[in-house]
N, C-alpha and C positions, 0 to 999 in steps of 0.2 A: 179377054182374060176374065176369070172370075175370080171375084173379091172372095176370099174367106168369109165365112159366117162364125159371129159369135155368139152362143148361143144366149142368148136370154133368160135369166129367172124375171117371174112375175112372180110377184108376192103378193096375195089376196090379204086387203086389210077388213076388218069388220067390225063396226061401232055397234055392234049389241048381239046379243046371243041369237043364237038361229041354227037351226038345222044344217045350216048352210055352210055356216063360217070353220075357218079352219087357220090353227092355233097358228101364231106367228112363229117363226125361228130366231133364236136369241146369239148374238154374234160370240165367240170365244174370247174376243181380245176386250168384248163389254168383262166379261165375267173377271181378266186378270185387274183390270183396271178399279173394279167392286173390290179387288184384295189388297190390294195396292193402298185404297185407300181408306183413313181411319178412322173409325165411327165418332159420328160429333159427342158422344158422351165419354170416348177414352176408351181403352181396353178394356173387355170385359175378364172378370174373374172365369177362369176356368181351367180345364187342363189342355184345353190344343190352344187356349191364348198364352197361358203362362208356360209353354215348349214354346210357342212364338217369337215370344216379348224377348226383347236384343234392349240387354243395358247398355246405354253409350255411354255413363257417368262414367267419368275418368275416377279408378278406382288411387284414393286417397294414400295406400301406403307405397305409392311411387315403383320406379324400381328395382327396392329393395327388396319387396315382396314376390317379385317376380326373380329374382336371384336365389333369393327364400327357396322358391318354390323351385330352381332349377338346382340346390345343390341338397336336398333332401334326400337324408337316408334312413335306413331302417333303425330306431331305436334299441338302444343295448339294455336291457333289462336287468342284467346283471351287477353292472354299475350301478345302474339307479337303486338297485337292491341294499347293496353296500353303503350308499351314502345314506339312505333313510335306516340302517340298523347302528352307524354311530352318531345319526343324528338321535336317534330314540333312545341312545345308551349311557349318552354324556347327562345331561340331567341325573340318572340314576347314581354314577357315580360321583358326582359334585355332590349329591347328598349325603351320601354313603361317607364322605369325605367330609362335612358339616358336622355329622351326627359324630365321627369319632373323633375330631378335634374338639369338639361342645363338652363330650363324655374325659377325653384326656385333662382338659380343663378344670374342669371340677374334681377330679381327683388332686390333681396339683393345689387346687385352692383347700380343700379338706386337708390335706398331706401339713399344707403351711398353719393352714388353724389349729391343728393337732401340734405341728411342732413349737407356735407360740404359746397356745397353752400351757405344755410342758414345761416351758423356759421360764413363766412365767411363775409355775406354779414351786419348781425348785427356787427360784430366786426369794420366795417369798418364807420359805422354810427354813432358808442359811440365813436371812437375815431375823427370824426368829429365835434360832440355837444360838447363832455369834453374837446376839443383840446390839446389833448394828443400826445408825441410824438412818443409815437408808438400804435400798436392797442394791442388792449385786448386780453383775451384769452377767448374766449365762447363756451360752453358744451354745447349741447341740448341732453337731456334724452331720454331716452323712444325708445322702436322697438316697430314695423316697425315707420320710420316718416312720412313716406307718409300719412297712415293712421289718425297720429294726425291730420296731417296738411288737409287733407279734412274734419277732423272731429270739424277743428281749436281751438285745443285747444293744449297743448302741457304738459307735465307732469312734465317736472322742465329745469332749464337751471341756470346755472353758468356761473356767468362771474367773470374775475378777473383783477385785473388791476396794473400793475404797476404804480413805482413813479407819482404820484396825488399832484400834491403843493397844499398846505394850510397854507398859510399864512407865518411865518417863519421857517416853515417844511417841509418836504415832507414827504408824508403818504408812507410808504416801499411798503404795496400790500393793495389794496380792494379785498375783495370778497364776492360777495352776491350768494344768489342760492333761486331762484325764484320758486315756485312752483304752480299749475292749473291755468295756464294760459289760457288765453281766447284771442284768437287774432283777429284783425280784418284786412282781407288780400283776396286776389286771386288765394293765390300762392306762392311759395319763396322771387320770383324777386315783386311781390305785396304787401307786406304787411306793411297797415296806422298806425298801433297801437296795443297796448295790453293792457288787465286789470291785474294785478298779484293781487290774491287772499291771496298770503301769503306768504313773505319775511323774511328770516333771512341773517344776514352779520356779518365778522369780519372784524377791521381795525387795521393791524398791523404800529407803528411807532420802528423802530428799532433801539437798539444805537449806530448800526455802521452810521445809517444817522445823528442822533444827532451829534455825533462827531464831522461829517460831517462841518455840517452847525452850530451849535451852538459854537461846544465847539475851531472852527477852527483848530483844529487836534490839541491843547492844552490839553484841558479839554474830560474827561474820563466818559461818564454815566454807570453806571451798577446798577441794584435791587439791594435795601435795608431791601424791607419787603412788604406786603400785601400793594399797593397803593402807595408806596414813592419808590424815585430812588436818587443815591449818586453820587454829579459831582467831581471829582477829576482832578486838573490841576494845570497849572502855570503860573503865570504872572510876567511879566518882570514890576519893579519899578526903579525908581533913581539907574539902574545900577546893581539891586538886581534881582536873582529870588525869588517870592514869590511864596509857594505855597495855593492853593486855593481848601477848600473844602466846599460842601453845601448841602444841605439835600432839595429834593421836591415832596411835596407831590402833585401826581393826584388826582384829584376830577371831579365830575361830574357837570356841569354849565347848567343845564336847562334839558331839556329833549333832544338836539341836540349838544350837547357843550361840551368841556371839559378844564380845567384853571389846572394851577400850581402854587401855593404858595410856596416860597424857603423860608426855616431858616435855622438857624443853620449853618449861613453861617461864614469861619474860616478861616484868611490868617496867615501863619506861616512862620516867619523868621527865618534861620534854627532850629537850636533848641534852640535858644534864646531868642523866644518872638511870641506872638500870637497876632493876632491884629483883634477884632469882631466890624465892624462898628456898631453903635447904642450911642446912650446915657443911655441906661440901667446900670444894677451895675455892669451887667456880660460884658458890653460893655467896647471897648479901647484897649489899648496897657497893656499887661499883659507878668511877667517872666512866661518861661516853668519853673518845679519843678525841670527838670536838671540844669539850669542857677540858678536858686534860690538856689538850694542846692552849687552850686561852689561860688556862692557870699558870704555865710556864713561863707566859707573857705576862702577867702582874706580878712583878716582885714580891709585893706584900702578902700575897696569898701562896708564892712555893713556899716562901723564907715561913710562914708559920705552920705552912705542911714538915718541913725539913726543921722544925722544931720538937717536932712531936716522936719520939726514939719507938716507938713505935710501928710509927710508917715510914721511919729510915728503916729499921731492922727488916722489916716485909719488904722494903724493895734492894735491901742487899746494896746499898749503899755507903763504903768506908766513914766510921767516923772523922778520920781526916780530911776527907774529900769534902764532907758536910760544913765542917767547922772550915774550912778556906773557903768556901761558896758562901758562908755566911758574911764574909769579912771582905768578900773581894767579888763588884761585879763583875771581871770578866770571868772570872772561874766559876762565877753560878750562870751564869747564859751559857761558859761551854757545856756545863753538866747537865742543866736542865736542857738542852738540844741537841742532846744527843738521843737519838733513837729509843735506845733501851731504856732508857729512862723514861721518856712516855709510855713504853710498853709498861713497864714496872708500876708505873701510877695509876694505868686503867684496871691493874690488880690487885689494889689496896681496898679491902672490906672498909668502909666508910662506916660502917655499924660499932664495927669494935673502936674507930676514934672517936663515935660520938658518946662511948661509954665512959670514956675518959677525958673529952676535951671535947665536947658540944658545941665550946664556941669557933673552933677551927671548923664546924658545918655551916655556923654561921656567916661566917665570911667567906667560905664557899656558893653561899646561897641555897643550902638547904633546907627545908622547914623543919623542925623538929616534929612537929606534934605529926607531919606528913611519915618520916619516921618512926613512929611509935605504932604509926597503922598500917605500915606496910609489916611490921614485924610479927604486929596481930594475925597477919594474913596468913597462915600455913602454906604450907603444900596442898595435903588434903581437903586444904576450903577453897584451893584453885580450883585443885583437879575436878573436885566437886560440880564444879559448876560447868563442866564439859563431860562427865562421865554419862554414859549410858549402856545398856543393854539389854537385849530381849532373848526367848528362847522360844523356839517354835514348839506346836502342843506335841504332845505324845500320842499317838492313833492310840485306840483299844486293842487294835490289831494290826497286824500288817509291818511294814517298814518304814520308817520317814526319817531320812537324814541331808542333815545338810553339806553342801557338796562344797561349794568354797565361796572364799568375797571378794568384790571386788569394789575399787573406788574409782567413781566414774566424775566426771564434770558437772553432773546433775544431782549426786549422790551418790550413799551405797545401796549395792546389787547385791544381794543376798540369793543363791541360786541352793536350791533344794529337789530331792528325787524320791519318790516313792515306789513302793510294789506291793502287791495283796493286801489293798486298805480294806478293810468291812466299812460301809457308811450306812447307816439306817439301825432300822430293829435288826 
């Protein structure tokens, strides 16, 4: 049997150049093995190293990035269009919206300095013509004023005014409120005159001024009723205080005017006697029904009243009846306790006994010399001392009348109405 032959290479090696030699062959799995492995200075830069070069760094945004990357879609350009044109448009308008609220602003602050001006500069004027000691308080109505006032006219204005003397009063406040006005002017610091179209006012008198002035911190005013007011006070007489009450009634005196009539005017010696100046029946020195009632109780003081023919005759008294009451107490206890008979006593003028029998005041307890000065006292130097009245001015033009009165808790209301006043040149 013959073994297979395998064929042999010889490979001629040769350790120097020669004609001879002949170039070695270089194995294929040398050359993968050269690729395989990595140059001892690293990679080199280039373009077949860096298509080579396999990053094995685990890339850092995990993966979320790789989800990223698997749910990407095409961008909408449209959208984004839109959001960058109201991004770029708000600024503009936020300005636009600065600038006219800045601009609204400052006209409102001009508008109010133009209208304090004004108020300030009339207030300064009515209290130069009224000669007032101080100035008024004046409103002007109506936004914007600029506007009226180019348009010159003005929609209402209020002025008020404190203490106003009249006569022997002083008015507490005026106040009127003027309405479509019509002015004639240039301008704030300009303005000749005004027509007012149509005027209403109150005029308060208060009874803390009354007091005041009237009653010299004596005498007390306060309502009574619809139209009347009640003075309560006191006057010093021969030594005595006397008090003083009086009833007055408000009225109206023309169409500008207003008067007070007092009755019912009362001076009371404590509670002993009443004294109404007059010559009437109700007029004189009269007991109170307390005095009258204790007078009945002391013998000594009816028996020298019922002595005096006089004041049996004014209380309509029989002379028989007198003369057994004199003689016999039980028949003066029944006479004198009987009703009418007290009534009859409390209206016995005390003035016309003391003109004949003075001492019968005296043992009443009356003063004389206190008598003498009540008598001095008139009517008209009561009334006096409660009277008053004013009358509102007369325009140069126009209308001004007063409308009616009234009596309030705080004073009188004096309410007044106008139309087509001229005020100015």
């Amino acid at each position: 049997m013959r073994t297979p032959h395998t064929p042999t290479h010889h490979i001629a090696h040769s350790d120097g150049p020669g004609p001879d030699r002949v170039p070695s062959a270089r194995s294929p799995y040398d050359e993968l093995a050269a690729l395989a492995e990595d140059p001892a200075g690293g990679p080199q830069d280039g373009p077949l190293d860096d298509f080579l070069r396999v990053d094995d760094t685990p890339d850092q945004r995990g993966d979320d990035a790789d989800d990223a990357d698997d749910a990407w879609a095409p961008p909408n350009h449209r959208r984004r269009g839109r959001r960058r044109n109201r991004a770029t448009g708000l600024p503009t308008m936020l300005r636009l919206t600065v600038w006219v609220l800045t601009f609204a602003c400052l006209l409102a602050l001009a508008d109010r300095w133009a209208l304090l001006y004004a108020e300030r500069q009339a207030a300064d004027r009515l209290k130069d013509r009224l000669h007032l000691t101080a100035a008024p308080e004046v409103r002007i109505g109506g936004f914007p004023f600029l506007t009226q006032l180019l348009d010159q006219r003005l929609d209402s204005v209020q002025v008020t005014v404190p203490d106003v003397p009249a006569d022997r009063v002083t008015l507490t406040q005026v106040t009127a409120t003027a309405r479509d006005i019509r002015i004639d002017g240039d301008g704030p610091t300009a303005v000749r005159g005004a027509l007012v179209r149509q005027m209403h006012g109150q005029v308060l008198l208060s009874f803390a001024d009354m007091n005041r002035e009237l009653g010299a911190s004596q005498v007390a005013f306060s309502a009574q009723g619809p139209g009347r007011i009640r003075a309560l006070g006191s006057l010093r007489l021969a030594g005595h205080d006397v008090r003083v009450r009086a009833d007055a009634h408000i009225q109206r005196d023309g169409d500008r005017g207003i008067s007070t009539s007092v009755d019912g005017m009362r001076l009371d010696i404590g509670d002993l006697a009443t004294y109404r100046p007059g010559t009437g029946r109700t007029e004189g020195l009269h007991l109170t029904r307390a005095a009258a009632r204790r007078v009945t109780q002391e013998a000594d003081k009816i028996k020298a009243l019922l002595g005096v023919p006089e004041i049996v005759h004014r209380m309509g008294v029989p002379d028989s009846a007198v003369h057994a009451a004199l003689h016999d107490e039980d028949k003066l206890h029944r006479l004198t306790g009987a009703p009418r008979f007290l009534h009859q006593l409390t209206r016995v003028n005390l003035v016309d006994v003391a003109l004949a029998h003075p001492e019968v005041l005296k043992r009443l307890g009356v003063d004389l010399s206190l008598l003498t000065s009540l008598t001095k006292l008139t009517r008209p130097q009561i009334a006096d001392r409660f009277d008053f009245a004013f009358r509102i001015p007369n325009p140069p033009s126009g209308d001004l009348r007063l409308q009616r009165v009234a009596v309030d808790k705080d004073g009188i209301h004096v309410y007044v109405s106008g139309a087509g006043l001229l005020l100015g040149k």
